[in-house]
OpenMM code with the backbone's topology and positions (N, CA, C; nanometers):
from openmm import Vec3, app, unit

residues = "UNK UNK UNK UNK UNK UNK UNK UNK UNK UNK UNK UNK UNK UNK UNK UNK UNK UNK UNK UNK UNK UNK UNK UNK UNK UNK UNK UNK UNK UNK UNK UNK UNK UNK UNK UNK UNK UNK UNK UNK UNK UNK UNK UNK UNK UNK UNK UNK UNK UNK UNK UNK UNK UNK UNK UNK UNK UNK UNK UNK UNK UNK UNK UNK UNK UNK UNK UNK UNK UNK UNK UNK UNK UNK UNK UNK".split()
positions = [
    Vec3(13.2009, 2.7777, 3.3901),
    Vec3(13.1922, 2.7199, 3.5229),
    Vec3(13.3332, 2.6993, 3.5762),
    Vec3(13.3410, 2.7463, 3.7025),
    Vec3(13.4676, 2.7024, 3.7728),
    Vec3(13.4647, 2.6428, 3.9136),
    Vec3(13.5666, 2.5950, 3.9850),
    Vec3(13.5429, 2.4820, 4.0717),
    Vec3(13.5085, 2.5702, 4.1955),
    Vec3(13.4322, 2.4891, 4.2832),
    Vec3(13.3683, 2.5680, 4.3601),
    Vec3(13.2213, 2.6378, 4.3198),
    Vec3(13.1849, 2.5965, 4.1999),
    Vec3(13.0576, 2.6630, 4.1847),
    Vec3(12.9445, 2.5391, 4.1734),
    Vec3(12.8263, 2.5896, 4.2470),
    Vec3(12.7288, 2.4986, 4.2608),
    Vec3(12.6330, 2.4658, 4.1238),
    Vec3(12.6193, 2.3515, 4.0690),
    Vec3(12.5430, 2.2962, 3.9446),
    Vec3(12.4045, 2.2212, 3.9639),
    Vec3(12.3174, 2.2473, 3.8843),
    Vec3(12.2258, 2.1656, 3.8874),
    Vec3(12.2335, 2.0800, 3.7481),
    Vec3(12.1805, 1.9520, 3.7173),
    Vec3(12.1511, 1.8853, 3.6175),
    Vec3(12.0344, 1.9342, 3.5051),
    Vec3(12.0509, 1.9655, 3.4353),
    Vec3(11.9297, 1.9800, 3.3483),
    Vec3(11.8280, 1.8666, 3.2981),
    Vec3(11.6953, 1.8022, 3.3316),
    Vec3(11.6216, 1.7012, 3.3385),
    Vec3(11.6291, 1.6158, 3.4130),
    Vec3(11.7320, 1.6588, 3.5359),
    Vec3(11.7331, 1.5413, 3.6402),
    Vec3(11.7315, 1.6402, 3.7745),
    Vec3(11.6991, 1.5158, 3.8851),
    Vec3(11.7341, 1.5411, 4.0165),
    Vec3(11.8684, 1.5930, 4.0834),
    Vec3(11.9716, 1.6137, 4.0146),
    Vec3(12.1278, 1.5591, 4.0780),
    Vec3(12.1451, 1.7964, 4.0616),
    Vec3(12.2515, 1.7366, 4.1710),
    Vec3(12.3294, 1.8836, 4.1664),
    Vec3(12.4283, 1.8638, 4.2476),
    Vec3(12.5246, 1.9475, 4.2808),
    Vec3(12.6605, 1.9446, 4.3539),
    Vec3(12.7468, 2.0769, 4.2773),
    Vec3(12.8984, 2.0341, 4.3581),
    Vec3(12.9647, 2.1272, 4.3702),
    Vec3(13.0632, 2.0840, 4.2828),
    Vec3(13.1309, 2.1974, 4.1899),
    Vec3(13.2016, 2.1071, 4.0687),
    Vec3(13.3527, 2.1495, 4.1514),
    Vec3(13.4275, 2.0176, 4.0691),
    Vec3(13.5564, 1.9926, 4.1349),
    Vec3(13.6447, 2.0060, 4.0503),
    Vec3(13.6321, 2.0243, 3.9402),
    Vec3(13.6987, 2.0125, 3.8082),
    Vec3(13.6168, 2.0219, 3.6984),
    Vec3(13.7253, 2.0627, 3.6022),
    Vec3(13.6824, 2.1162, 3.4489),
    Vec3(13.7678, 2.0456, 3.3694),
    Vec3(13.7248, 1.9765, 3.3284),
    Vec3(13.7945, 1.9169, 3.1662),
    Vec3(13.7830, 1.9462, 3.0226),
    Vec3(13.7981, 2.0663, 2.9719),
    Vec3(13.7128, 2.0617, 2.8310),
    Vec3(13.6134, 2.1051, 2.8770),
    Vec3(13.5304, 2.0124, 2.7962),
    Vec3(13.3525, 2.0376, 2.8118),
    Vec3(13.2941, 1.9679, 2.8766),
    Vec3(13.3793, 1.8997, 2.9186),
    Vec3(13.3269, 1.7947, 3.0627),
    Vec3(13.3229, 1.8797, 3.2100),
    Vec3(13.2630, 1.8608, 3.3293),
    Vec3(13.2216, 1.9015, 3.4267),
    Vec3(13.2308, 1.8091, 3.5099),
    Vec3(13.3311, 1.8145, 3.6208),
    Vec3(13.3042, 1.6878, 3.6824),
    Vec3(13.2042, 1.7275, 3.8440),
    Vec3(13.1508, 1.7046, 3.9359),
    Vec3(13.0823, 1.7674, 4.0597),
    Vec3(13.0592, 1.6557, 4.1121),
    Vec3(13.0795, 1.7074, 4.2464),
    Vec3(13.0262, 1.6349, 4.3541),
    Vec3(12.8741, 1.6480, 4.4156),
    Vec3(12.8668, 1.5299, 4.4428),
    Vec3(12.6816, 1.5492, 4.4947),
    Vec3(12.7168, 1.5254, 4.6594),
    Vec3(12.5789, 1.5593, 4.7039),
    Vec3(12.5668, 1.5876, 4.8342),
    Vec3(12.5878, 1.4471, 4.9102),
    Vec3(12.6270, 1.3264, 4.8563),
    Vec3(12.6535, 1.2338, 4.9137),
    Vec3(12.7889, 1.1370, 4.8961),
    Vec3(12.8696, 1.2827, 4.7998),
    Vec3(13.0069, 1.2835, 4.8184),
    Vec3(13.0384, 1.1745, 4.6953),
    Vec3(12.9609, 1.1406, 4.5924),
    Vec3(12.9752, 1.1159, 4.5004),
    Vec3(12.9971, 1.1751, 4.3604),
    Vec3(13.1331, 1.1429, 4.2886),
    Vec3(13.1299, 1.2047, 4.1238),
    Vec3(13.0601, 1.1972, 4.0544),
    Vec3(12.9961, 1.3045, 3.9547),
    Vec3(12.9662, 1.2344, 3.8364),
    Vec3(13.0163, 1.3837, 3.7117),
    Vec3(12.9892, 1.3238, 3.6096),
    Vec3(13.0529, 1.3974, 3.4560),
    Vec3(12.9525, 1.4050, 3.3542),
    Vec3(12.9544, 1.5386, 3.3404),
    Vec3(12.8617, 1.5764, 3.2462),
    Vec3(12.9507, 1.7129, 3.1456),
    Vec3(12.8703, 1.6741, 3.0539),
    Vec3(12.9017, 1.8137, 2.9826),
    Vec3(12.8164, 1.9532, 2.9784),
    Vec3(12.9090, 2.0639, 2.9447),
    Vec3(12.8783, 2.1817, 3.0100),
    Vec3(12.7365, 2.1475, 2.9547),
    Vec3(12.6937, 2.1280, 2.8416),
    Vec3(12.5651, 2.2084, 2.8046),
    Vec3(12.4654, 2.1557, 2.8894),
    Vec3(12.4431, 2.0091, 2.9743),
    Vec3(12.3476, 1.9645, 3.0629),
    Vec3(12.3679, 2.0049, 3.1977),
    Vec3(12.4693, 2.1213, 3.1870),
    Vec3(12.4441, 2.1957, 3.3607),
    Vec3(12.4110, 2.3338, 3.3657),
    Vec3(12.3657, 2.3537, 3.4735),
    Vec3(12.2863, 2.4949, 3.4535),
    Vec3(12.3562, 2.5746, 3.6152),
    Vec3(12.3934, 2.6608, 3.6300),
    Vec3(12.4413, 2.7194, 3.7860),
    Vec3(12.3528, 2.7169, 3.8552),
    Vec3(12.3454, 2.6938, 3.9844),
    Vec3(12.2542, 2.7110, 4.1214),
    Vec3(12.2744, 2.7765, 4.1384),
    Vec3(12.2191, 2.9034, 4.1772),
    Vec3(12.2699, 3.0044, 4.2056),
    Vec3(12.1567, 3.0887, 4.3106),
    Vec3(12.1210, 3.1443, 4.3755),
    Vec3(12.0096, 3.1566, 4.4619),
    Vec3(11.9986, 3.3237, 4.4263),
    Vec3(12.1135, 3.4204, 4.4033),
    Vec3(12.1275, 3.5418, 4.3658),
    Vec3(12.0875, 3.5513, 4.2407),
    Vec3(12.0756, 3.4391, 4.1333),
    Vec3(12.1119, 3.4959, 4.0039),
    Vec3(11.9964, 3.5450, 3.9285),
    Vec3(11.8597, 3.5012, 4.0251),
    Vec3(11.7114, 3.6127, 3.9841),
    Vec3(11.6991, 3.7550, 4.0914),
    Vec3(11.8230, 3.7619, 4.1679),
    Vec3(11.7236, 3.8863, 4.3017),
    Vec3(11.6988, 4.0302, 4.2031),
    Vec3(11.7861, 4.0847, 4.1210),
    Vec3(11.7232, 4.1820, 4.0375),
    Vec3(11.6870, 4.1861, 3.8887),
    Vec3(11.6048, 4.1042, 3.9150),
    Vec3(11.5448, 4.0843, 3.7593),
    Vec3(11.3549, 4.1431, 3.8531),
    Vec3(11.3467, 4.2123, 3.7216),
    Vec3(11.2229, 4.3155, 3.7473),
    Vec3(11.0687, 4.2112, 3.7392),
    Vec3(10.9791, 4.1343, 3.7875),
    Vec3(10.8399, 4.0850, 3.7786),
    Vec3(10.7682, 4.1614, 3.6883),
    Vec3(10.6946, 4.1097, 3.5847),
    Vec3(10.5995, 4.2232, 3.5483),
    Vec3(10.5019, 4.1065, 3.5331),
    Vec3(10.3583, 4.1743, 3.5985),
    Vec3(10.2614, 4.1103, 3.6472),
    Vec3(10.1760, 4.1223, 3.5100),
    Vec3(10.0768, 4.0283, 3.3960),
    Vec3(10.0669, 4.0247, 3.2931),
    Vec3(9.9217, 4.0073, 3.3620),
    Vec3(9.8070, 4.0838, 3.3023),
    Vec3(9.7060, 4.1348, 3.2904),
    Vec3(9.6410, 3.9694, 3.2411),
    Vec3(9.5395, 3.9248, 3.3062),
    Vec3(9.4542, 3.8123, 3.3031),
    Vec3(9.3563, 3.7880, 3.1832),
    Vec3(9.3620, 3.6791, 3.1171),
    Vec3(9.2838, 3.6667, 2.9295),
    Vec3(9.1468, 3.7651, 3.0035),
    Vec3(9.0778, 3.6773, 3.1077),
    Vec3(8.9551, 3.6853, 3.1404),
    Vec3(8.9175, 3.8444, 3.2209),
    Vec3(8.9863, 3.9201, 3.2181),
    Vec3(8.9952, 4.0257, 3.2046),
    Vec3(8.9972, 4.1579, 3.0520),
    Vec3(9.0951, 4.0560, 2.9924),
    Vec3(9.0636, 4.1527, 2.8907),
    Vec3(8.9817, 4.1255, 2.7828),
    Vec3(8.9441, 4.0073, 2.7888),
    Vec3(8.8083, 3.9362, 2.6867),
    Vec3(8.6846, 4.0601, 2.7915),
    Vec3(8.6548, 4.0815, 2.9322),
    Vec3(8.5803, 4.1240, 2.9534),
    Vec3(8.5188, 4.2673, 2.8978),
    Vec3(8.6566, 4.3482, 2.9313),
    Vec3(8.7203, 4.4460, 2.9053),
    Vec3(8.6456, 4.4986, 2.7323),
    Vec3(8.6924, 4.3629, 2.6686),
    Vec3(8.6826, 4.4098, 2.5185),
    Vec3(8.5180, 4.4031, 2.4762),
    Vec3(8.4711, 4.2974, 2.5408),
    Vec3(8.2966, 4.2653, 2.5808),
    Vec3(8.2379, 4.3848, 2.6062),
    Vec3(8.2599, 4.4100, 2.6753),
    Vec3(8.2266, 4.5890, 2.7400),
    Vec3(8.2280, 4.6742, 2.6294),
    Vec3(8.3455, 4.7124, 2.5580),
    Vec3(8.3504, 4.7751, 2.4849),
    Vec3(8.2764, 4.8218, 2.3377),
    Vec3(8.2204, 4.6436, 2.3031),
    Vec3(8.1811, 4.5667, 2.1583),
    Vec3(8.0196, 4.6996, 2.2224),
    Vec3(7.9585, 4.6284, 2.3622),
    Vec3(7.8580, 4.6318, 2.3798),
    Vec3(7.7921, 4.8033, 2.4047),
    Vec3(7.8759, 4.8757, 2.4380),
    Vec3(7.8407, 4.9909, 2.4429),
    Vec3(7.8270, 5.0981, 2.3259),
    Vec3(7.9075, 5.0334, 2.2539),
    Vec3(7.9575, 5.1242, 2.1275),
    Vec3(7.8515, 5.0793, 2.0126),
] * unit.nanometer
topology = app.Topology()
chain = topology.addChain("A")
for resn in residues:
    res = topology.addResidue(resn, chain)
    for name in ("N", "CA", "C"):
        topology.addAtom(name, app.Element.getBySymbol(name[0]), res)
């Protein structure tokens, strides 16, 4: 992470814009112009780009293929 990049909290509400790096500390500003410090591992990037090309793959429904296999038991 470097300054200028937007953070979210991991298990909380809070996010902002980090202002500094200490170590493994993180310091960011929140949207009401307040500090706070966390360490890297409880921040995660905001990032709005960082899913646009990652591929969906649409996963075939239980109740479909229990049917599917029903069908199959029954004909055979």
């Amino acid at each position: 992470m470097k300054i200028g990049d937007k953070v979210s909290v991991v298990d909380e509400d809070l996010s902002g814009v980090v202002t500094s790096v200490k170590g493994n500390i993180v310091v960011f500003k929140d949207e009401y112009g307040f500090t706070h410090q966390y360490p890297k591992e409880k921040l995660v990037p905001k990032d709005a780009d960082l899913y646009e090309n990652i591929r969906i793959v649409k996963k075939q429904s239980l109740k479909k293929l229990f049917l599917r296999n029903i069908r199959k038991i029954i004909w055979f």
